[in-house]
C-alpha positions in Angstrom: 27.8 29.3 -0.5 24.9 29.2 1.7 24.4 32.4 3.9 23.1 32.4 7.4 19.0 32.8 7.9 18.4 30.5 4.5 16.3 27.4 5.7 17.3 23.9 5.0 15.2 23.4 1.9 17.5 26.1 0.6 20.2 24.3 -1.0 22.9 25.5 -3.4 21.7 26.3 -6.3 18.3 24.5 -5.7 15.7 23.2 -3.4 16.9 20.5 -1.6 14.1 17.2 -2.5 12.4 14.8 -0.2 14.7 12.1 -2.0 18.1 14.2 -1.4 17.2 14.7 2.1 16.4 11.3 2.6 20.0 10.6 0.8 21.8 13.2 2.9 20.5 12.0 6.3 21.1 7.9 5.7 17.9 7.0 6.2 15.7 4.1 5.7 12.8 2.8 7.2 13.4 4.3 10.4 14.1 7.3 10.0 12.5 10.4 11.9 10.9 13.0 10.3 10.9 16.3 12.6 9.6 20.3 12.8 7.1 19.9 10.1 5.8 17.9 6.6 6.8 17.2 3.1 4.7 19.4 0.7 4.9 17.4 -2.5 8.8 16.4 -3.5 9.9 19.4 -1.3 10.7 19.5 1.9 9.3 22.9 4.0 10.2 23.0 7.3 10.9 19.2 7.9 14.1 17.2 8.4 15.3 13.8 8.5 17.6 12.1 10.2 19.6 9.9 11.0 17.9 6.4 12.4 17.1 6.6 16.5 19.4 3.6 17.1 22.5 5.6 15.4 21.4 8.7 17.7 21.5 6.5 21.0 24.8 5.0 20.0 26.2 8.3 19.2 26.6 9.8 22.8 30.3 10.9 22.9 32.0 10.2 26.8 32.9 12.2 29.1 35.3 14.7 28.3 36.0 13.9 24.8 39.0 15.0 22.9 37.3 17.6 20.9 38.5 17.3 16.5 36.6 20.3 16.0 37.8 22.6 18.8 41.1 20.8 19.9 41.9 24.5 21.4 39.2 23.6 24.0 40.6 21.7 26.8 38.4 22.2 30.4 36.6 19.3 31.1 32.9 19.1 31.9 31.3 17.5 34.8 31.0 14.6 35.8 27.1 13.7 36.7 27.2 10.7 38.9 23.5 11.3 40.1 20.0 12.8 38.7 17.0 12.1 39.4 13.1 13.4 38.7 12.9 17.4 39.7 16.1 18.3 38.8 16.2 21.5 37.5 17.1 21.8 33.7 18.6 24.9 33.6 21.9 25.3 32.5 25.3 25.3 34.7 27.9 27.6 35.1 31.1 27.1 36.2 34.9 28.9 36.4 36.9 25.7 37.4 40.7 26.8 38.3 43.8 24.8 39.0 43.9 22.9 36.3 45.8 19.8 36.1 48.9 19.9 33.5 47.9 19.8 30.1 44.3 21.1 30.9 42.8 24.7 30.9 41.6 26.9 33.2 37.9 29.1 32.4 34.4 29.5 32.5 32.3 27.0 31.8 28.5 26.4 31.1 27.2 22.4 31.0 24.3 21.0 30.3 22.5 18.4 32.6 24.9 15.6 31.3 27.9 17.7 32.0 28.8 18.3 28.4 30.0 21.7 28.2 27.6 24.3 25.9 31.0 27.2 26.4 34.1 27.3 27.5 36.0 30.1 27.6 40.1 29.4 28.4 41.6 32.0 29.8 45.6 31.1 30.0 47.3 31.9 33.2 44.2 33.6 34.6 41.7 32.9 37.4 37.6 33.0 36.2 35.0 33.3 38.7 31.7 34.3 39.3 30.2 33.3 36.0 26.9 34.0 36.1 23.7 35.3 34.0 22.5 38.7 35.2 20.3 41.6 33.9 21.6 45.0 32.4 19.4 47.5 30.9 16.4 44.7 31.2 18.0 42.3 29.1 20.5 39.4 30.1 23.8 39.4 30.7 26.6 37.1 31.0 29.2 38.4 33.4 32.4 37.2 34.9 35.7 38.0 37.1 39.4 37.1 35.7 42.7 37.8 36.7 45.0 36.2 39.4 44.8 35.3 42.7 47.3 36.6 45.4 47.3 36.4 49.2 44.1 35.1 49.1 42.2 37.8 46.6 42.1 38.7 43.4 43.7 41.3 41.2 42.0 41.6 38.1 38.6 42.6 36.2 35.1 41.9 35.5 33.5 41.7 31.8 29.8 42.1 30.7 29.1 39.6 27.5 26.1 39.5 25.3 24.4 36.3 24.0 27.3 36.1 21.2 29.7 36.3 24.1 31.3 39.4 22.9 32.5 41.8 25.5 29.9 44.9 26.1 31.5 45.6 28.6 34.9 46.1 30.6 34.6 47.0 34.3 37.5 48.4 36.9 37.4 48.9 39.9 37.2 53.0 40.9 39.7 55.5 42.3 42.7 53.4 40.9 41.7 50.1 43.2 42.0 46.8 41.3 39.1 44.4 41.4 38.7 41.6 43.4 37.3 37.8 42.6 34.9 37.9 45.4 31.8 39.6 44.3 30.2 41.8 41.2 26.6 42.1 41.6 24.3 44.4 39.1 21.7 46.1 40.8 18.6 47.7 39.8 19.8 51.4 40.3 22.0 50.5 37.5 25.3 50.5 39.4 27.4 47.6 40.5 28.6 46.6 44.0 32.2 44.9 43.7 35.3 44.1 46.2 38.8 44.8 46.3 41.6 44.8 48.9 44.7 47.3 49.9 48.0 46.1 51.7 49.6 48.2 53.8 51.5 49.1 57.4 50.0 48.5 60.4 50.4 48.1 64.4 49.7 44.3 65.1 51.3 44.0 68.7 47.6 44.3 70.3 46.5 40.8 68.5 50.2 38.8 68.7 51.3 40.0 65.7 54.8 42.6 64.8 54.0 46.0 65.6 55.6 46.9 62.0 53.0 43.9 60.5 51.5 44.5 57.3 47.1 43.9 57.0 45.1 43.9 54.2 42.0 46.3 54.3 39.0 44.6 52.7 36.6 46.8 50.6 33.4 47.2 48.5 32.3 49.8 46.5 29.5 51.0 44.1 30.2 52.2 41.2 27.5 54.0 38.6 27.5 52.1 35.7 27.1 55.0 33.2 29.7 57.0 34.4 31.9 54.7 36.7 31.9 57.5 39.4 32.1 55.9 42.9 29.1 56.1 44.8 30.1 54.2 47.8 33.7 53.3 49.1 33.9 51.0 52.3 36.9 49.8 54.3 37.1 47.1 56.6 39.5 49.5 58.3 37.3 51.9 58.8 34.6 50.0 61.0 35.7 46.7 62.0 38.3 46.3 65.1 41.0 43.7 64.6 40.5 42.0 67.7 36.9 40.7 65.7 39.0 38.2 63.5 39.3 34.9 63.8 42.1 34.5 61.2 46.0 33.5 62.8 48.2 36.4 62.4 50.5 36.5 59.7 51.7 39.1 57.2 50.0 40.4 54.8 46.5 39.8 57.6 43.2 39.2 55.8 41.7 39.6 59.3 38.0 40.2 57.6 38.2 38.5 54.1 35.0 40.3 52.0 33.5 37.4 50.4 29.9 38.2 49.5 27.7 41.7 48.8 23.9 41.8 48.6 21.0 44.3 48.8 19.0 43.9 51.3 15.0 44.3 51.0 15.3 47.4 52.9 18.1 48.7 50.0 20.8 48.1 52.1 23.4 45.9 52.0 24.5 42.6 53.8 28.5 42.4 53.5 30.0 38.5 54.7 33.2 38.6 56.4 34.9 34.8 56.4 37.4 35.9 58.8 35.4 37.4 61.7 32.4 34.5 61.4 30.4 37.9 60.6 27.4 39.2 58.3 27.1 43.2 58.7 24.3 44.9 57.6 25.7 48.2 56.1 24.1 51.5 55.5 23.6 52.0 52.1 24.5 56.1 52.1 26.1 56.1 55.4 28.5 53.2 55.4 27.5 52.5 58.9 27.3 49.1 60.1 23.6 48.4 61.3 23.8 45.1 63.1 26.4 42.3 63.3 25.1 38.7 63.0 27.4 36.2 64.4 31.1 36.3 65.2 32.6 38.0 68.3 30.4 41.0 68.4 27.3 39.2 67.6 24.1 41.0 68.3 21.7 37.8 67.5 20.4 35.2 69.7 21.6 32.0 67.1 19.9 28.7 67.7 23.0 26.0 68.5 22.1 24.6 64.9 21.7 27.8 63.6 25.8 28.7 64.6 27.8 29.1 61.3 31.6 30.0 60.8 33.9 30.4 58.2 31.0 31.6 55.5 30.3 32.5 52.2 27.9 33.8 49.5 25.0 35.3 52.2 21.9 36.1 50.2 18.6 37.5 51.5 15.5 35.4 49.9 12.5 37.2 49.1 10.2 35.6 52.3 13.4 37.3 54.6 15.3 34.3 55.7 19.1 34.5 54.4 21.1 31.6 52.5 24.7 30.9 53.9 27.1 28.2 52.6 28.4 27.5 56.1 31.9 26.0 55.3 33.0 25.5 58.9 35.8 23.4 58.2 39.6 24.4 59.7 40.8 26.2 61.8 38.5 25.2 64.2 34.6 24.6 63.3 32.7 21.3 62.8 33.8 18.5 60.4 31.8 19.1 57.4 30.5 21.7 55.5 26.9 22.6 54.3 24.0 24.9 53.0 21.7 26.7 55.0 18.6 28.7 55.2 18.3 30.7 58.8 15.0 32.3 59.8 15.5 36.0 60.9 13.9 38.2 63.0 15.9 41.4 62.8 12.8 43.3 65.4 13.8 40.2 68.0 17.6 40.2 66.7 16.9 36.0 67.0 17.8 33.2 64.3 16.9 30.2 63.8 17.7 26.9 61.0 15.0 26.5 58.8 17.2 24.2 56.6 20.3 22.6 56.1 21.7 20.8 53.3 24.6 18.4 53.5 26.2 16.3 51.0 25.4 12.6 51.4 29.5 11.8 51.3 30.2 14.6 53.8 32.2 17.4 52.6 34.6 20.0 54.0 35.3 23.1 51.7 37.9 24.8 53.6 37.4 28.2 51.4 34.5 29.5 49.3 31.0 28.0 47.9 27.6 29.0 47.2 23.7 28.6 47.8 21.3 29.4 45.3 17.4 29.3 45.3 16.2 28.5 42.1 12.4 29.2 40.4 11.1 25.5 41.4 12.3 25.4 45.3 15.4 23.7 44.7 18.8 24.6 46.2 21.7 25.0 43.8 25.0 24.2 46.0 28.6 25.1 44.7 30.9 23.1 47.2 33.6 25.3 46.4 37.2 24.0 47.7 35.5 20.2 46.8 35.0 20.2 43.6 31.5 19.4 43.3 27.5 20.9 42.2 25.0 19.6 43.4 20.9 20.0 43.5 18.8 19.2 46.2 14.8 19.2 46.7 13.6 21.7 49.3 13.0 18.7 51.9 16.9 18.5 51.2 16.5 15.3 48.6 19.9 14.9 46.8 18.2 15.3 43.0 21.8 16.0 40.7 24.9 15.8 41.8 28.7 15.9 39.6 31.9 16.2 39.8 34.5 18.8 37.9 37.6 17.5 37.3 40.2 16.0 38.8 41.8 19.0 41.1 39.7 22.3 39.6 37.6 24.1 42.2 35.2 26.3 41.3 34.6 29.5 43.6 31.1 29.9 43.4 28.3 27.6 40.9 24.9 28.4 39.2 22.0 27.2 37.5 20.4 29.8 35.3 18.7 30.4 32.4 20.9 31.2 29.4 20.4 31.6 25.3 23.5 31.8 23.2 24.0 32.7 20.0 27.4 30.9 19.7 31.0 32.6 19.9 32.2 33.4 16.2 30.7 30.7 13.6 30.4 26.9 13.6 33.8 25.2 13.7 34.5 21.5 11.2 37.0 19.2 11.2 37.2 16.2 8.6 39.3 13.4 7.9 38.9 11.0 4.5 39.3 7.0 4.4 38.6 6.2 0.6 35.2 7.2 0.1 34.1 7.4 3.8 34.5 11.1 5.4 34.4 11.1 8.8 33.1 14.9 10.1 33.0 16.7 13.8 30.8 19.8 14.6 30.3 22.1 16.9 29.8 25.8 17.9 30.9 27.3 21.1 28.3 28.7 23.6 25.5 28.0 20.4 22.4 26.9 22.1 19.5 26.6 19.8 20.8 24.6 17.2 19.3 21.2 16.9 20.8 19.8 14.3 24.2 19.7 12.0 24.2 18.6 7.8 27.3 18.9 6.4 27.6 19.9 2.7 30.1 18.6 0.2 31.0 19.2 -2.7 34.2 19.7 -5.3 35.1 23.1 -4.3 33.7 25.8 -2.2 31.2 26.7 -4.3 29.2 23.8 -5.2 28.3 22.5 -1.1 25.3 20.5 -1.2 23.9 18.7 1.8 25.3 15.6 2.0 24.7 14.0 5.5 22.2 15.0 8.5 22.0 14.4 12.0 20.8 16.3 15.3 23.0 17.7 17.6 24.2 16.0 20.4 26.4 17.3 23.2 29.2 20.2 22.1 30.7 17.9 19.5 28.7 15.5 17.0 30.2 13.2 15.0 28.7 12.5 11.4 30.0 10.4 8.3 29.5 10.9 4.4 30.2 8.9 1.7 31.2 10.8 -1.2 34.3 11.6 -3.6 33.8 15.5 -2.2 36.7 16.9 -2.2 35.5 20.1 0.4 33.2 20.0 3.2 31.5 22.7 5.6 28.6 22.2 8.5 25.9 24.0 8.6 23.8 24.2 11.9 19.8 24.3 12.3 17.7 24.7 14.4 14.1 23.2 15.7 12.4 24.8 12.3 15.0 23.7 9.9 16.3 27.1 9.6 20.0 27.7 9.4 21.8 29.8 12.1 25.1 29.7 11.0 28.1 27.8 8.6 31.7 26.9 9.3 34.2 27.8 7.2 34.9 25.2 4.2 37.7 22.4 4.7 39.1 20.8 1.9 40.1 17.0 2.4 
């Protein structure tokens, strides 16, 4: 068998030849030799493969039934526009309620919508996938569990680049974690949500004076230790008669949604229900300065106005994003993103930009803005199931669709190297002499390109067939009596990065 780390030219048993290669890959005259040169009848560092006009043709659809992982079952998106100065970055996604017969999970696609990882979780809610940094190195970190009255009750995981849990977080003093935010910071603690149900007087808002509320709250939590560091309830600081929300039982009358650290160190907390972002004290817990909603403290330009909100984010030159979902009950007609220019000395805001999706959209409930490196804005439309990429002037560069019902609580571009979850998965079926063969590897991405090795038994794979990668599945065919295959992946330098198990046909 061929171990991990062994380049291509490393065959079983032997160098593999410029003429085996040549054999292996199908090629002829136009063939493309990549990553490096022949050096005599040896290949180094080179491959070949297969001919360009068998590479075109071999782009698989649009959700694909999957051979090799037929386990896998969340469809990627749909890209119905891209243009020049789109980012390339991959995208992450946690699409929920899935359609019958499809799964539910976090997701990361490339710029076709082909998914790179997919991670099912059965009868549980994902969101919040995202790359972040722990201990200067980065992370991959997510929420799952299940939704109920409008939060979550669940958990958050920290993954390494081979997807691996390093991590399992919980909420402190017994709470359980909520969907709506987990944010590392650079103190090394972690800023999440979570809600409590329990009695209260509603008679001064219309409500039964033996109603039940629910009591939105954050806390940080030391990552080291998991001592709680701050504990903040809506409770606490927030009168009820600041909600917007109609009064039934349990009340999410403030409905946490979003946490971030401000440049000052302390935080900006969204409230969807009360059309509010409070500025928090850090140590204190004391509520600096409301923007918006019934207590507002802000003169808000007319255009500026926002309700209903999610995902606020302070930018580094000070103005904050804000996916203004408006949208019912009450509020305008269509949702969108926005940047508003703040002058906390003035207590004034002001639109610096908006961005709206060309068929106008209304995401009743959650959604997400995000600034990337180049200048573009990253939208997640939340309740509508679609991502889109605009220009800074507010140029619609990508837009795509998730499937047919998921939504997707919050979206990202980020940068992202995997290793791949466990090894490289095969599947094979024989027609005579032809063997038709399907590779992949889950989250993998720096593998460029798959040869599959066949051979009479387990022990005598050579490399019959070579192709590059394309998408999370690639098809290849081989011609041989072989009675067991396997797949080997590569990468850009001809160096192998992992093997799949051996099949036998």
């Amino acid at each position: 068998m061929i171990s991990p780390g062994d380049s291509l030219a490393a065959g079983v048993g032997h160098g593999l030849t410029r003429r085996e290669l040549l054999r292996a890959g199908g090629a002829a005259a136009g063939a493309v030799v990549l990553g490096g040169a022949f050096a005599g009848d040896e290949l180094r560092t080179g491959l070949v493969v297969a001919p360009i006009n068998e590479v075109l043709s071999s782009v698989a659809p649009a959700d694909p039934q999957l051979h090799s992982r037929p386990d896998l079952r969340i469809p990627g998106l749909s890209v119905a526009t891209i243009r020049g100065g789109a980012s390339s970055a991959p995208i992450f996604v946690a699409p929920y309620n899935a359609p019958t017969g499809q799964q539910a999970g976090g997701v990361i696609t490339d710029n076709s919508g082909e998914p790179i990882w997919e991670n099912p979780l059965p009868g549980l809610v994902t969101t919040n996938l995202q790359v972040q940094t722990l201990n200067g190195r980065p992370v991959l970190t997510w929420w799952d569990g299940v939704i109920r009255n409008g939060h979550g009750i669940g958990a958050y995981t920290i993954a390494g680049e081979d997807y691996a849990p390093l991590r399992h977080i919980q909420a402190g003093n017994g709470l359980q974690g909520d969907l709506h935010e987990f944010l590392l910071t650079d103190r090394g603690t972690v800023l999440l949500t979570s809600y409590v149900i329990g009695p209260m007087d509603l008679s001064s808002v219309g409500g039964s004076k033996t109603g039940t509320i629910q009591d939105a709250i954050f806390q940080e939590l030391d990552l080291s230790s998991g001592r709680v560091l701050l504990e903040w309830h809506s409770l606490d600081h927030i009168p009820l008669s600041e909600s917007y929300w109609p009064v039934y039982e349990p009340w999410d009358y403030v409905h946490i949604n979003s946490i971030d650290v401000d440049l000052d160190g302390n935080l900006l907390v969204s409230s969807r229900n009360t059309h509010t972002v409070y500025k928090i004290d850090r140590h204190s817990g004391a509520i600096i300065w409301r923007l918006g909603g019934k207590s507002n403290q802000f003169t808000i330009g007319a255009d500026a106005a926002f309700a209903w909100q999610h995902d606020v984010r302070r930018q580094p030159d000070g103005t904050l994003t804000i996916f203004d979902n408006e949208g019912p009950p009450g509020g305008a007609a269509e949702s969108r993103a926005i940047v508003l220019a703040v002058d906390e000395e003035q207590r004034t805001v002001s639109l610096a930009q908006e961005y709206r999706h060309p068929s106008p959209l209304l995401a009743t409930s959650q959604g997400s803005v995000q600034i990337l490196p180049n200048g573009n804005v990253f939208v997640g439309w939340g309740a509508e199931p679609y991502v889109s990429e605009f220009s800074p002037s507010g140029e619609l560069l990508f837009d795509a669709q998730l499937g047919d019902d998921y939504v997707s609580y919050r979206a990202f571009r980020l940068p992202w190297s995997g290793v791949g979850a466990d090894k490289p998965r095969a599947a094979a079926t024989r027609s005579g002499k032809r063997i038709d063969v399907w590779a992949s590897w889950n989250g993998n991405t720096t593998a460029k390109f798959w040869v599959v090795l066949a051979g009479p038994d387990a022990h005598s794979l050579n490399p019959a067939a070579a192709k590059p990668r394309i998408g999370f599945e690639t098809a290849l065919t081989v011609r041989s009596k072989a009675r067991v295959i396997a797949v080997r992946a590569i990468d850009e330098n001809g160096n192998t990065l992992g093997q799949s198990a051996p099949i036998s046909l």
